[in-house]
C-alpha distance (Angstrom), angle and dihedral (degrees) to the residues before:
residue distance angle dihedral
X1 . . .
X2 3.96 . .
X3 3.90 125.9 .
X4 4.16 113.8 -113.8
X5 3.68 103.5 -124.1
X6 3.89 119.4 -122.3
X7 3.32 116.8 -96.1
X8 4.03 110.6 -16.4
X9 3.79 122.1 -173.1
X10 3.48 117.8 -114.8
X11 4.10 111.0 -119.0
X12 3.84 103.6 -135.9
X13 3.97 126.1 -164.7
X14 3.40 101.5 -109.7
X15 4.34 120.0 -159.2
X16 3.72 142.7 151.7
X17 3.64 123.4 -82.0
X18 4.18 110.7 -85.0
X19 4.12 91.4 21.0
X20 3.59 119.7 112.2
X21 3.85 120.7 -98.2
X22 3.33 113.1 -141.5
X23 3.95 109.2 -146.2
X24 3.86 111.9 -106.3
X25 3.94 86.7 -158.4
X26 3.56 132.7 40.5
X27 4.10 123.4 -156.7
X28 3.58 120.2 -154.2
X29 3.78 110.1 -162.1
X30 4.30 111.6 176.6
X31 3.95 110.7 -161.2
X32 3.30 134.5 -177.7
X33 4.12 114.6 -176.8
X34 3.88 90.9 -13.1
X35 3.92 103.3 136.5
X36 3.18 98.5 129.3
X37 3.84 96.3 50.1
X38 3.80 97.5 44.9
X39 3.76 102.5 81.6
X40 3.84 98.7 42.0
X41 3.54 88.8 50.1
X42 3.65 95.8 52.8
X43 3.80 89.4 46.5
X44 3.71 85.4 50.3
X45 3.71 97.5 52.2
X46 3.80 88.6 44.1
X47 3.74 91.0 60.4
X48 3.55 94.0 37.7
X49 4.12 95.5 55.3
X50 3.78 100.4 52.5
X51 3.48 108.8 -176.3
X52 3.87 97.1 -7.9
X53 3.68 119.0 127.0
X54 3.77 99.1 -121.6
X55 3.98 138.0 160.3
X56 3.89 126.7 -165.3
X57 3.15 111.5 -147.7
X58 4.26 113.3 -174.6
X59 4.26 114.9 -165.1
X60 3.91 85.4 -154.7
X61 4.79 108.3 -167.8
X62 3.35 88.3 -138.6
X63 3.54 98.0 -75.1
X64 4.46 109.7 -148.3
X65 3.69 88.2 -153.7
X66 4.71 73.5 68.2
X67 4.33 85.8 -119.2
X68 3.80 80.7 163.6
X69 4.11 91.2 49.7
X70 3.72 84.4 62.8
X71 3.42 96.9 43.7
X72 3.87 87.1 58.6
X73 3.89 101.3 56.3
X74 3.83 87.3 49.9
X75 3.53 87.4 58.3
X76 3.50 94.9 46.7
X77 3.83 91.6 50.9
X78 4.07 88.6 71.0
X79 3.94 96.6 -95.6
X80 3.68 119.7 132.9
X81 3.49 99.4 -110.9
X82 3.95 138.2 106.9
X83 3.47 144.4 164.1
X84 3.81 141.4 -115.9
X85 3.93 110.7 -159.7
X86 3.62 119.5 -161.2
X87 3.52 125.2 -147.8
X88 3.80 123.4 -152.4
X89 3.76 97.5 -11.5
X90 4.36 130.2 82.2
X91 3.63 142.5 -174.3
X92 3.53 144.6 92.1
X93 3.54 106.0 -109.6
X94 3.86 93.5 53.6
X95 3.52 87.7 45.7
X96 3.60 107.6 54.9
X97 3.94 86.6 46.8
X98 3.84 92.9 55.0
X99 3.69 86.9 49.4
X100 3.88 95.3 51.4
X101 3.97 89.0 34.1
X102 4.18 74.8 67.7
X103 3.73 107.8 36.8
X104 3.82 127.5 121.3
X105 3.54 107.3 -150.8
X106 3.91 138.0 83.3
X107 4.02 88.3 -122.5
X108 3.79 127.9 42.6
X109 3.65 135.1 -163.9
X110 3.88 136.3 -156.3
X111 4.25 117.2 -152.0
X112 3.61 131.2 162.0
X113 4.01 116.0 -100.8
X114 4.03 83.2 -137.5
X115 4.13 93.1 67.8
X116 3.83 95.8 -126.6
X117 3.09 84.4 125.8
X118 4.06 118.3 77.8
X119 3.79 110.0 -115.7
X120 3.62 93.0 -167.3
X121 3.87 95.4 75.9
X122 3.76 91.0 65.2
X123 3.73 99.1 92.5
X124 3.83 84.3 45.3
X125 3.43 92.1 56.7
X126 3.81 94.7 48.1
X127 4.22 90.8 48.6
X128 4.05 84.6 57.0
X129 3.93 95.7 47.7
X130 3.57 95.0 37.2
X131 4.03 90.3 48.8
X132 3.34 113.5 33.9
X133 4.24 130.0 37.8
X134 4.01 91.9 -101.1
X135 3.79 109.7 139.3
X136 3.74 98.7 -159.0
X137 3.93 132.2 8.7
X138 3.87 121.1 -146.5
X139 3.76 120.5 -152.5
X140 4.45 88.0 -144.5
X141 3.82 121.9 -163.7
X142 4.03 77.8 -166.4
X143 3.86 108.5 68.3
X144 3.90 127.7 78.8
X145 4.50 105.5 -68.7
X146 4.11 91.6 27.8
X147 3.75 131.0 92.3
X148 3.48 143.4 166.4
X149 4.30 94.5 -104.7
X150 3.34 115.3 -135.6
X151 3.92 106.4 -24.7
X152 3.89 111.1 151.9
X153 3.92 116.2 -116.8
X154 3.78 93.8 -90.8
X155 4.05 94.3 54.8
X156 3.75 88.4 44.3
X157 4.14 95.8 52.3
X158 4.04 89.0 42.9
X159 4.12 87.9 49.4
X160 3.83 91.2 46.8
X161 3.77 96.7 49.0
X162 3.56 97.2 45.5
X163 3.91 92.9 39.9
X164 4.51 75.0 50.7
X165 3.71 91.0 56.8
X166 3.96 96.3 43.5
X167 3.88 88.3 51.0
X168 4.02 85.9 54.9
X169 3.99 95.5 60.6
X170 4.30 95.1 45.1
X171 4.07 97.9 33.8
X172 4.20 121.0 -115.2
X173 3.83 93.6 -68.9
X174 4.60 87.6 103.0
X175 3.86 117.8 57.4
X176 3.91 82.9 -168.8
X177 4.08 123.9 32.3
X178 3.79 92.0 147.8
X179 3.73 96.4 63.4
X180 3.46 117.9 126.4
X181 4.18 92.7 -161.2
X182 3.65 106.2 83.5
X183 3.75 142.6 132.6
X184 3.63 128.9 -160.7
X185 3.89 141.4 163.3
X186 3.71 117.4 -89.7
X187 3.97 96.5 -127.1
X188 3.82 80.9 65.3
X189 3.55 98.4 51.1
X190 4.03 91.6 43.7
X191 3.92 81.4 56.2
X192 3.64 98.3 62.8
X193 3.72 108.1 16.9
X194 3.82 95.8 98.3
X195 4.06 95.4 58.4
X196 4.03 90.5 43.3
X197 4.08 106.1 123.2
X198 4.34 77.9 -146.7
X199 3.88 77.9 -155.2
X200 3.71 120.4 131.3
X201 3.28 133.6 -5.6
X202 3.88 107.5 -72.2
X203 3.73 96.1 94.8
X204 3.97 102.0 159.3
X205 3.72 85.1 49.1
X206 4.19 93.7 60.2
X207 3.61 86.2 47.7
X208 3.49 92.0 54.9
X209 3.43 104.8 47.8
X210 3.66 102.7 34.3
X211 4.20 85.2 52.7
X212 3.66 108.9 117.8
X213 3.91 97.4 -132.4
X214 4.21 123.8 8.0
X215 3.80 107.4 -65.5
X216 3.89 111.4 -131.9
X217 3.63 108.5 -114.4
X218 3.58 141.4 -175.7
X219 4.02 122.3 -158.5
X220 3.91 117.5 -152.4
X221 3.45 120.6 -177.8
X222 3.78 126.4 -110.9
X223 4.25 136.2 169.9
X224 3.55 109.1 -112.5
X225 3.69 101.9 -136.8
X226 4.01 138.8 -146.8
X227 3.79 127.6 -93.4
X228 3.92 104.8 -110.5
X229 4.43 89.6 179.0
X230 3.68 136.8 16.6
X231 3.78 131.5 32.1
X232 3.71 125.6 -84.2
X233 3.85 121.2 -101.3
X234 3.87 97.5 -144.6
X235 3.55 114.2 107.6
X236 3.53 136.5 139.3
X237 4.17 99.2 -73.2
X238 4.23 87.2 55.2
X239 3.60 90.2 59.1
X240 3.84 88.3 49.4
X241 3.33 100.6 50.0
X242 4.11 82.3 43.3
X243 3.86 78.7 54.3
X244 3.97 97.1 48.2
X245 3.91 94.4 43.3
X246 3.96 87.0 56.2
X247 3.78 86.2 53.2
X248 3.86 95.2 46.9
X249 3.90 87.2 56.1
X250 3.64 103.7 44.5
X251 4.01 87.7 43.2
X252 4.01 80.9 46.6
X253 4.13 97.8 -126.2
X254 3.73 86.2 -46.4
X255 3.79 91.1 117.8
X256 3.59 118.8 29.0
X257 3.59 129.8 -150.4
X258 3.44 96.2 -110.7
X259 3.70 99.7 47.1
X260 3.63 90.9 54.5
X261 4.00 94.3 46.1
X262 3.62 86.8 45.4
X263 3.35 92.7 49.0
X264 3.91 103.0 53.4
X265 3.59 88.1 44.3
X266 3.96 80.3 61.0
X267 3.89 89.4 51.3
X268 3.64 94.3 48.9
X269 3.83 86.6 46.6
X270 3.59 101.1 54.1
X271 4.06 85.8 52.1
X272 3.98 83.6 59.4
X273 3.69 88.1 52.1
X274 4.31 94.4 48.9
X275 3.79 86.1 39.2
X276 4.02 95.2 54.9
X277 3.91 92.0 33.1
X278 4.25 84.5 59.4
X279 3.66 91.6 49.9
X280 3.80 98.7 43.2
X281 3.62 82.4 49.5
X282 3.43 94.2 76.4
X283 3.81 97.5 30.0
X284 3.92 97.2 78.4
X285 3.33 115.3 -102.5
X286 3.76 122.8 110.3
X287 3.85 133.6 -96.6
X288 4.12 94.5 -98.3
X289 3.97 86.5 48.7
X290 3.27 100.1 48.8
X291 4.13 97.3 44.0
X292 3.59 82.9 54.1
X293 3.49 99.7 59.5
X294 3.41 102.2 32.3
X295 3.83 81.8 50.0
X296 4.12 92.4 59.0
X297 4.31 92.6 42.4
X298 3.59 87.0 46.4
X299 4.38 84.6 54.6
X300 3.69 89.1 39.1
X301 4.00 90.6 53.8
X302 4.23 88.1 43.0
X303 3.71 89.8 45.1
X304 4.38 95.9 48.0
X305 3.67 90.6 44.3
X306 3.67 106.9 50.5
X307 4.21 87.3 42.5
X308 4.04 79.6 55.4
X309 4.20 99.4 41.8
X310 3.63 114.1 -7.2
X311 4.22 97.0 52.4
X312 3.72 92.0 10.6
X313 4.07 89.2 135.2
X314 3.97 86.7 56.2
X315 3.50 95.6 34.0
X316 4.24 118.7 173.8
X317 3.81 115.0 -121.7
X318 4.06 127.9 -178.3
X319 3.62 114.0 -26.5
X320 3.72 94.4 2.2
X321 3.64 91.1 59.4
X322 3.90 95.9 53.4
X323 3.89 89.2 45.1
X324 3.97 90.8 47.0
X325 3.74 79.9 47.5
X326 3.66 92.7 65.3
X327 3.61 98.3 36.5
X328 3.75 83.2 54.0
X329 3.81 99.6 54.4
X330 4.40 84.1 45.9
X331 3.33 90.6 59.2
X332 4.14 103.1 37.8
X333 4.21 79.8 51.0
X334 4.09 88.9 48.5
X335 3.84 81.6 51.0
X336 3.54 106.4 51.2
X337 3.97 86.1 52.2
X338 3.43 90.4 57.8
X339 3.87 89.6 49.6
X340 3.36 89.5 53.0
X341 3.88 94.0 52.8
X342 3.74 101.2 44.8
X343 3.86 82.9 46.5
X344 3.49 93.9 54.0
X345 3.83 93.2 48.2
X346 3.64 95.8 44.8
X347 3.91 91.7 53.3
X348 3.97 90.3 46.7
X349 4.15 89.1 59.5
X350 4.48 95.7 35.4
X351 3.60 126.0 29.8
X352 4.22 93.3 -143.1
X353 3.61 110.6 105.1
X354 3.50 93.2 -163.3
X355 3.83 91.5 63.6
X356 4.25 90.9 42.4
X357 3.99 93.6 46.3
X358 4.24 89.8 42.1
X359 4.04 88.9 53.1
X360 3.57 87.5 52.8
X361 3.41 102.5 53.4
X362 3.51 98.8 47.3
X363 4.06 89.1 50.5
X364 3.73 77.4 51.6
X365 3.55 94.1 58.4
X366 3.40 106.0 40.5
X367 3.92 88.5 43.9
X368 4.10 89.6 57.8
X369 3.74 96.6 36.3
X370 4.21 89.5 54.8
X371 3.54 91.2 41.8
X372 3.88 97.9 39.7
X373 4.07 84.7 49.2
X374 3.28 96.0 52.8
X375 3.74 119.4 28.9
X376 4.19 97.2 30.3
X377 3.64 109.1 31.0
X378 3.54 100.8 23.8
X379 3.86 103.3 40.4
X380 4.32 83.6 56.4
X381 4.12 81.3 47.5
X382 3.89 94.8 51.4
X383 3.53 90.8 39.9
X384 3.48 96.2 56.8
X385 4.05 92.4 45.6
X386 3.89 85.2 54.8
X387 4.04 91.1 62.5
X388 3.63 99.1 43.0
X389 3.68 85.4 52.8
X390 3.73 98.6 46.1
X391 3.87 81.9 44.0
X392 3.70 92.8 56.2
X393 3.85 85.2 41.1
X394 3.62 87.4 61.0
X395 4.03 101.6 41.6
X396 4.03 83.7 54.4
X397 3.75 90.9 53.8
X398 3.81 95.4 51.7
X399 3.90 89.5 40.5
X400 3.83 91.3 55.3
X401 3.99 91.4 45.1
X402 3.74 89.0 49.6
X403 3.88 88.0 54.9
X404 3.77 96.6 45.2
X405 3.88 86.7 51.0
X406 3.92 88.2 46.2
């Protein structure tokens, strides 16, 4: 890990008075129900930056509390910020790489909407990247002068072991891979951005492990700081897909996130579908009945749980849901044929059953997860893209009219 030099000079973007400054640094804030947070933060950053060319730019999912409406009158106050609502699709990862995928400056930065994390070490961060060969600067709760605030014991033990776990996949040479303060140059990020899983919310540790050689990086230390507005998005399906991302890099892509959420979902389905089968058993009807319903609650469970976990970042509401429903049940009954045949097959070249009916369910699961991808989560997704672009479309149209007429 390199050594911060003492006291390096900030290189500011000069230009003539009435020319356009381009922004030497580019802040990527994600939010998600953050309102309340947005405009101190900017405020914040403004005071922090001095006379740093900066931009803010905030990837806002649409937020209902109308995040991104706030995000808009700053912008039309004169400060350098603006916002990138996305329809139909959540999650950090993705977020913060549309953001950068957008961003104007040589140097870009990642920060919290929620300001725990301490705006004021953003010029210090851009004096060390600017100064000294470091690739990437972390913000670390974990080096001598950070810490963790006042998280209780439990918050502390969960942040240690999965901080423990990260450390385990890039060696001991980061006290802090699951910060989510960091700044880094843009050539870097262009380097790596199209082998990011953009799942979860461990951003900084994607970069790092999908980097084609060790990044040099410097650690400074900062104060992570309490939430004074807004509710906190950890809950219980963060720390799985924390879980599943860990699993994706030690298995080295060869089992995605997805597949494996999908996939347990599956499991937990086909106990639904022994579980009804037993009680329909004894309810009357006969054995052809009852495998067919037990067969469409066991979809109905797959279908509601993946739209909650699996595709929870696209997930179906209203009339999408009940058309995704369909699709859903199409494609699980596509699948089970193709169980059936790579079953068959199997058995007709080994005599274990265990290795014929294994084959087939895992053709069965791939088949549904590629089709359930596709054709029912992501036909709602690209649908939804398609009318916020002709809805852009249109607001351009009107906005040029208005200016011919002006």
């Amino acid at each position: 890990m390199l050594k911060a030099s003492a006291q390096p000079q900030v290189n500011v973007l000069h230009m003539e008075a009435g020319a356009v400054r381009a922004p030497v640094l580019s802040i990527v804030t994600p939010s998600f129900n953050e309102r309340d947070n947005i405009r101190p933060l900017v405020r914040a950053i403004a005071a922090a930056m001095g006379s740093v060319s900066w931009e803010l730019i905030v990837v806002d999912d649409d937020s209902p509390d109308g995040t991104w409406s706030e995000v808009l009158l700053l912008g039309s106050e004169g400060l350098p910020v603006r916002c990138i609502r996305r329809i139909g699709r959540r999650g950090l990862s993705s977020a913060v790489v549309e953001g950068v995928m957008s961003a104007s400056g040589e140097f870009v930065a990642v920060i919290d909407a929620d300001m725990q994390h301490d705006e004021t070490l953003l010029v210090e961060m851009l004096q060390i990247i600017q100064t000294t060969d470091a690739e990437l600067v972390v913000a670390s709760r974990y080096v001598e002068g950070g810490t963790i605030g006042t998280w209780d014991a439990g918050r502390a033990r969960i942040s240690s072991f999965a901080t423990a776990c990260s450390r385990l996949l890039i060696g001991k040479t980061m006290r802090d891979p699951m910060s989510g303060f960091f700044m880094t140059r843009r050539a870097v990020f262009d380097d790596v951005v199209s082998d990011l899983s953009q799942q979860g919310y461990k951003i900084l540790l994607d970069i790092l492990t999908v980097a084609r050689r060790p990044l040099r990086v410097v650690e400074i230390p900062y104060v992570f700081r309490e939430r004074v507005s807004g509710e906190s998005k950890l809950d219980a399906i963060v720390v799985a897909e924390y879980l599943l991302l860990l699993i994706e890099k030690f298995s080295r892509g060869l089992l995605p996130p997805r597949f494996i959420l999908f996939s347990m979902v599956g499991g937990l389905g086909l106990g639904v579908h022994l579980l009804t089968l037993q009680v329909l058993k004894h309810a009357g009807p006969g054995f052809i009945e009852a495998q067919t319903i037990a067969t469409l609650v066991a979809m109905t469970f797959n279908f509601v749980l993946n739209n909650l976990t699996t595709y929870r970042s696209e997930r179906l509401r209203g009339v999408e849901a009940l058309v995704g429903y369909v699709i859903f049940c199409a494609a699980c009954s596509l699948g089970a044929i193709a169980n059936l045949g790579v079953a068959n097959f199997v058995i007709g070249h080994s005599s274990s059953w265990a290795f014929a009916g294994a084959a087939g369910a895992i053709m069965s699961a791939v088949f549904n997860f590629s089709l359930s991808t596709r054709f029912v989560w992501g036909r709602a997704t690209r649908q939804r893209q398609a009318r916020a672009r002709m809805a852009r479309d249109k607001a351009d149209r009107l906005k040029a009219v208005g200016s011919v007429q002006a």
